[in-house]
C-alpha positions in Angstrom: 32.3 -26.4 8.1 29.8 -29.0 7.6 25.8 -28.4 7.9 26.1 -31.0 11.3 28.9 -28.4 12.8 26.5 -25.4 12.1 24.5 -26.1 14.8 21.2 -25.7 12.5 18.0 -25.8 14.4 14.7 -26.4 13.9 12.0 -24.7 11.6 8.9 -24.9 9.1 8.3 -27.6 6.9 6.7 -27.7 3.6 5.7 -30.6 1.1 7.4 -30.0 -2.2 9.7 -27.9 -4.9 13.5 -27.6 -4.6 16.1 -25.1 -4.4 18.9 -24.7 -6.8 21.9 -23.0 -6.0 25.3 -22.7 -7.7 27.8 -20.3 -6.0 26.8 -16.1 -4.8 29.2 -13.8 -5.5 30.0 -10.9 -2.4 27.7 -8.8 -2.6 24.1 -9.8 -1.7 22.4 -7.9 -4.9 24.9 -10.1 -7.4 24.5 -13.0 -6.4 22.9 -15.5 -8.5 22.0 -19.1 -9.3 20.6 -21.3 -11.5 17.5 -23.6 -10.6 18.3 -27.3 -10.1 15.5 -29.7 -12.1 13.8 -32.6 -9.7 11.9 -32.7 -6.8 12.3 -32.5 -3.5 10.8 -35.4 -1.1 8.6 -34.5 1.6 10.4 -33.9 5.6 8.6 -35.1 8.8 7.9 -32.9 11.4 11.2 -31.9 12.8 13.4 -33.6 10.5 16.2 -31.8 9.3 17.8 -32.7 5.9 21.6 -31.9 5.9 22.6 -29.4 3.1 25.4 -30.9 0.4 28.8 -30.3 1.0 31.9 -29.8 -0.9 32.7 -33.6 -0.7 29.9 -34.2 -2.4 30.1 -32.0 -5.3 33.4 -33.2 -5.7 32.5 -37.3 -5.3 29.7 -36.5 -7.6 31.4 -34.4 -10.1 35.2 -37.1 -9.8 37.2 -34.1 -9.4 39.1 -32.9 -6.3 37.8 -30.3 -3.7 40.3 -27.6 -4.7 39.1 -27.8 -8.2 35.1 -27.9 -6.6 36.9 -24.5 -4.9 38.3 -22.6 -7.6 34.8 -23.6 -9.2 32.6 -22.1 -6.8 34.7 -19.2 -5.7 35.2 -18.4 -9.7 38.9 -18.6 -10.0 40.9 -19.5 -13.1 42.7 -22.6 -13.7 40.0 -24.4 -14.5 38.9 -25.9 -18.1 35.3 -25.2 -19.5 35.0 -29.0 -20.1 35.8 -29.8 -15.8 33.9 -26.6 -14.7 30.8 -27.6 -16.5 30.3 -30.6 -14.8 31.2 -29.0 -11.5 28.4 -26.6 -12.2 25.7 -29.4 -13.0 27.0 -31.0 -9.7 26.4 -27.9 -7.6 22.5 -27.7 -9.4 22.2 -31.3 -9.0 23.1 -31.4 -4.7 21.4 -27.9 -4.5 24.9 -27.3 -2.9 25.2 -23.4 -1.4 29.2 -22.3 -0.8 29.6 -21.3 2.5 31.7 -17.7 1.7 32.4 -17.3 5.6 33.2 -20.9 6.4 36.8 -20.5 7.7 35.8 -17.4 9.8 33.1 -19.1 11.8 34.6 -20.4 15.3 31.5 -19.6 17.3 31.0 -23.0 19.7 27.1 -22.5 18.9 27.8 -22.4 15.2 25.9 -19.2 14.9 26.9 -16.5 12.0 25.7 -14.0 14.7 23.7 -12.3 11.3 19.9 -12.2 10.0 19.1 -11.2 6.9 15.9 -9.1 6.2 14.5 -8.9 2.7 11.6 -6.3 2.2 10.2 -4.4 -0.7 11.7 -1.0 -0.1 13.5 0.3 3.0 13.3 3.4 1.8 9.4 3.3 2.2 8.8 5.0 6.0 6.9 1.2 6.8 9.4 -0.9 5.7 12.6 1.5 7.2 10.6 1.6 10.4 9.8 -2.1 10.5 13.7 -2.7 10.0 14.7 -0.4 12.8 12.0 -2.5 15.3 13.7 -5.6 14.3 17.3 -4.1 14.5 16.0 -3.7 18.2 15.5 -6.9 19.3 18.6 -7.9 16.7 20.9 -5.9 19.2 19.6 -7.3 22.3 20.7 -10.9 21.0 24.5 -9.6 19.6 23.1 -10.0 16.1 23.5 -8.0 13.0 20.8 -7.5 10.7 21.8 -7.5 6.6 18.7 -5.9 4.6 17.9 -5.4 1.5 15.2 -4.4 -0.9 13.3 -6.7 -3.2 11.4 -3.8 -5.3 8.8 -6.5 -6.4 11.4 -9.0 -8.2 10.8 -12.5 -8.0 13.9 -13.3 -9.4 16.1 -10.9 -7.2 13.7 -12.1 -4.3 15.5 -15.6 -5.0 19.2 -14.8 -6.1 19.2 -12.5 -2.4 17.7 -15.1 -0.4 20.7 -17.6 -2.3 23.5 -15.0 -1.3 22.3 -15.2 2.1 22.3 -18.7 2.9 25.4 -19.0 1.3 26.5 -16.5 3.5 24.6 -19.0 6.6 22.9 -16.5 8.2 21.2 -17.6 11.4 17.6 -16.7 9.8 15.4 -15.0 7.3 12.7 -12.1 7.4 11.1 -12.5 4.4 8.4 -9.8 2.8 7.8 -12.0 -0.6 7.8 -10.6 -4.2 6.8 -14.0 -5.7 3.7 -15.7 -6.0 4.6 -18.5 -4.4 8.1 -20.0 -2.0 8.2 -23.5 -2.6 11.6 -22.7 -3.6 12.4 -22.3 0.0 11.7 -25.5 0.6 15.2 -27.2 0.9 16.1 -24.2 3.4 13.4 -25.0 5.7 14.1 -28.5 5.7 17.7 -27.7 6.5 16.9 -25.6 9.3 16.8 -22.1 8.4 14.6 -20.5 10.6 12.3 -18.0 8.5 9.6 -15.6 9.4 7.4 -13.9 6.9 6.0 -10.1 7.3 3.5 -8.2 5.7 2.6 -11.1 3.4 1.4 -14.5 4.2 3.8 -17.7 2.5 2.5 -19.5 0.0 3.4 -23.0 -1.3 5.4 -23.2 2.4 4.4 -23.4 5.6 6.4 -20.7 8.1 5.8 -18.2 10.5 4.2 -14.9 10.0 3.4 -11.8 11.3 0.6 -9.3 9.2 -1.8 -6.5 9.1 -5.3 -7.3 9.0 -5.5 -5.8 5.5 -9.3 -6.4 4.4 -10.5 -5.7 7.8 -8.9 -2.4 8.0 -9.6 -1.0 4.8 -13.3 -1.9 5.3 -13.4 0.1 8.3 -11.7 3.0 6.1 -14.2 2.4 3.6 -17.3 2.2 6.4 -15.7 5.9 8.1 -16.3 7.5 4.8 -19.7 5.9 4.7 -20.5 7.1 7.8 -19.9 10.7 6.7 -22.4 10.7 4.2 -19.9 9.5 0.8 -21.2 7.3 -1.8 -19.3 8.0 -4.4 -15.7 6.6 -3.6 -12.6 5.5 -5.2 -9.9 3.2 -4.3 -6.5 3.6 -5.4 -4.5 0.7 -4.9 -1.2 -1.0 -5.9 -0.6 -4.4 -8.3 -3.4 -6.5 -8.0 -0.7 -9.3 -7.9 0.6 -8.0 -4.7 -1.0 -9.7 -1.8 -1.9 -6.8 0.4 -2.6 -4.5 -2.1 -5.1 -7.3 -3.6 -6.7 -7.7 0.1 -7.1 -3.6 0.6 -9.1 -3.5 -2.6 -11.1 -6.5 -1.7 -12.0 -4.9 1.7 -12.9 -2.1 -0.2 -15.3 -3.1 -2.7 -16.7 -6.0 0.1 -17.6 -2.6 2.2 -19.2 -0.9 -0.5 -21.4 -3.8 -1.2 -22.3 -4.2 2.6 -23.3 -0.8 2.3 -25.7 -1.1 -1.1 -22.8 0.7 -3.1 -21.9 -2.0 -5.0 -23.0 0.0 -8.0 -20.6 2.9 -7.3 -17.5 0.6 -7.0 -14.8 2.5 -9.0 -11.2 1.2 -9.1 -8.0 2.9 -9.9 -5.3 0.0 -9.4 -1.9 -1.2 -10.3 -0.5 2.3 -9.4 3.3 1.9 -8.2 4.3 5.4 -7.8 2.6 8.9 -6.2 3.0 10.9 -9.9 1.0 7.3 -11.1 -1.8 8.3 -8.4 -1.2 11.6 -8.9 -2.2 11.4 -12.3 -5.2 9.0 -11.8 -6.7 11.5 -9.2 -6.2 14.6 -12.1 -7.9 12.1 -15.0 -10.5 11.3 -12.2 -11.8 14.9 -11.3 -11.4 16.5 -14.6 -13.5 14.1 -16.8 -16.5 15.7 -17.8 -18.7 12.9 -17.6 -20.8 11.8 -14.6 -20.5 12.6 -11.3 -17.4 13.1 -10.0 -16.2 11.0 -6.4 -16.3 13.1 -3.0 -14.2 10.3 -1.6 -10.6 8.7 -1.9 -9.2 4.9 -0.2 -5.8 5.4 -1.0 -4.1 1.7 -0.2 -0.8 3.0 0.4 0.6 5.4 1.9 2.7 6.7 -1.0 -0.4 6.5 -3.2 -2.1 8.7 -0.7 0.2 11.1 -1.0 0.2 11.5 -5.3 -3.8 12.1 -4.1 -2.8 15.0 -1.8 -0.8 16.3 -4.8 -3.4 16.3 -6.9 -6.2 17.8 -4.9 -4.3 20.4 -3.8 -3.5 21.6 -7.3 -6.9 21.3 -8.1 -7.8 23.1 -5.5 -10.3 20.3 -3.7 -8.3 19.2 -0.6 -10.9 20.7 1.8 -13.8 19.3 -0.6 -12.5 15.7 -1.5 -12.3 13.6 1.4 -9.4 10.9 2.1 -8.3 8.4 3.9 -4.7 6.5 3.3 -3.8 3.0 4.4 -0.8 3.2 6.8 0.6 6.3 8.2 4.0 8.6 7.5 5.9 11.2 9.1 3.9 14.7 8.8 1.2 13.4 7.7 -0.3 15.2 10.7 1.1 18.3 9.8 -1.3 18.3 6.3 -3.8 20.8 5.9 -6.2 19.0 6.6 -4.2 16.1 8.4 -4.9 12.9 6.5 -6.8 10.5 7.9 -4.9 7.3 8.3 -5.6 3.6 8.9 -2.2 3.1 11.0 -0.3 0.1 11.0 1.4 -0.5 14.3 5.0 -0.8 12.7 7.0 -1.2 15.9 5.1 -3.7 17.0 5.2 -5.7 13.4 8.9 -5.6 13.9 9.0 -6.6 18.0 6.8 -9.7 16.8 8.9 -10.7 13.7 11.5 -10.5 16.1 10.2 -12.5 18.7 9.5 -15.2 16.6 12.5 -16.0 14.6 14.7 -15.5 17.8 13.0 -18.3 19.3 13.3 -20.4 16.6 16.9 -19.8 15.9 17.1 -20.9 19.7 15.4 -23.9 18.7 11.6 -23.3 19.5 10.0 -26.8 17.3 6.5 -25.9 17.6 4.2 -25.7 14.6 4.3 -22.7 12.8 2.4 -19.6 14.1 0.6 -16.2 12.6 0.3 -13.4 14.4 -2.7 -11.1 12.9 -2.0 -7.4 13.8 -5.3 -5.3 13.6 -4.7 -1.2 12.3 -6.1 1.5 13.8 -7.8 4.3 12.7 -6.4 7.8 13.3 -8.9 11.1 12.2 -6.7 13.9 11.2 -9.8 16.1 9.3 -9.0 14.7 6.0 -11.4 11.9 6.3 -14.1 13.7 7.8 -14.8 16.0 4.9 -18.5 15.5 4.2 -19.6 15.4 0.4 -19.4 18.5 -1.6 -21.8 17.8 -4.5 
């Protein structure tokens, strides 16, 4: 079926930086591609560049479409010399195989199918922001296919590859890489894409965050408030966007406050035994004055702090407070003190917004800023214990 029968409709734009695609194999956490060299040109507002067909990796490549087939679908029958030139074909038109093709016969040319790409679904944010959007997903007879990035770049793209090979009616997108020109071609073509969590970069799309510095400055202020001076942050990479911001908002509180000179950092922790361990190194050095206060920017993080204060036997003398909230995390002695993240209504909003694109909603792209809010449990009410 070609890209005009697939009923594409419009989304984002973007300026530059191509897409290269040769074929995805069946499952969506195999499939891979190679990027294409070049440059793509710039699209108008609304303008819609058709995606490459079979034809034309077969006019381009002078051989005939079953041999493009047996090509992209990886069949035998086909010498090294022919399938080379097939391949630089496919990287040259950016061409995607369409693996569901002959089973589409919807008159709207919908799939009927999202895909949902986030960092770890496994995580209670991200499993709870799935189920939101699996909400509204049902409501429009449309099944959701998630999976989890983990922080690759490179799985980031070869997943986002399987699924528009797969033509998925749109994208949810929490990015591992730096930057999504690469999406370009796909937003061009249509694909209607929504961002969570993290703002695009090198693209311009919808999105729907957290106010991440805002939030953990009023952590940061809370434990001011309470008498602490001496606080540390514990955070995640410094290359991921949100954990970058919470830090920010961190050290921007405790210079608003005349801290700046007790700013002390414990970042690029992935795991809770990583901020487990940082918390132990932290209260058993010997030198100085230990903190009275933890910012954990995540709520896994937080939990490695719980861990560790509790087997040091300082969780009613250290206080804490973690960014984003997790079942039980009420039933803690002391609760911990959270700055919660409205997940469902993340989800409702993501949601929201890529339905009405994929119905064809043209208008410029929006962001949708969701502001936390901060729940006292007891853990972040401790006052200092010198």
């Amino acid at each position: 079926m070609s890209p005009s029968e697939m009923g594409e409709v419009p989304a984002s734009h973007g300026s530059s930086g191509p897409l290269g695609s040769s074929g995805a194999s069946a499952s969506l956490g195999a499939a891979g591609c190679s990027a294409s060299a070049g440059s793509a040109a710039s699209a108008g507002a609304g303008h819609h560049v058709a995606r490459a067909t079979m034809k034309d990796v077969a006019a381009l490549s002078g051989v005939s479409l079953k041999t493009v087939s047996r090509v992209v679908n990886r069949e035998a029958g086909v010498s090294p010399e022919v399938r080379e030139r097939v391949e630089r074909a496919v990287a040259r038109l950016d061409y995607s195989h369409n693996v569901h093709a002959s089973n589409l016969r919807r008159s709207s040319g919908r799939t009927g199918t999202v895909g949902a790409l986030l960092q770890d679904i496994s995580n209670s944010f991200s499993a709870s922001l799935l189920r939101s959007l699996e909400d509204v997903a049902r409501d429009q007879r449309t099944a959701v296919l998630a999976s989890s990035l983990d922080e690759e770049p490179e799985r980031e793209i070869a997943l986002v590859r399987g699924l528009v090979a797969r033509r998925v009616d749109g994208l949810v997108l929490m990015p591992a890489t730096a930057r999504q020109e690469y999406l370009l071609p796909e937003l061009r073509a249509g694909l209607p894409t929504v961002f969570v969590d993290r703002l695009p970069r090198g693209v311009d799309a919808d999105s729907v965050t957290v106010d991440n510095l805002a939030g953990s400055r009023h952590a940061v202020r809370h434990l001011v408030s309470h008498g602490h001076r001496r606080i540390v942050a514990l955070g995640d990479l410094r290359t991921i966007q949100t954990a970058e911001l919470r830090l920010q908002g961190y050290r921007e509180e405790m210079q608003a406050a005349g801290l700046g000179d007790e700013i002390l950092e414990r970042a690029d922790l992935r795991t809770p035994e990583a901020a487990e361990a940082a918390v132990r190194q932290l209260f058993r050095t010997g030198t100085g004055p230990r903190p009275t206060a933890i910012f954990a920017g995540r709520n896994d993080l937080a939990v490695g702090a719980v861990r560790a204060l509790r087997a040091l036997g300082l969780v009613h003398r250290v206080a804490l407070v973690g960014f984003d909230d997790f079942p039980l995390a009420d039933l803690l002695d002391p609760g911990l003190t959270v700055m919660r993240q409205n997940v469902g209504q993340i989800g409702s909003e993501v949601g929201r917004l890529l339905f009405a694109r994929i119905d064809g909603d043209a208008a410029p792209p929006r962001r949708v800023v969701i502001e936390p809010t901060l729940i006292p449990r007891g853990s972040g009410e401790i006052p200092p214990h010198e």
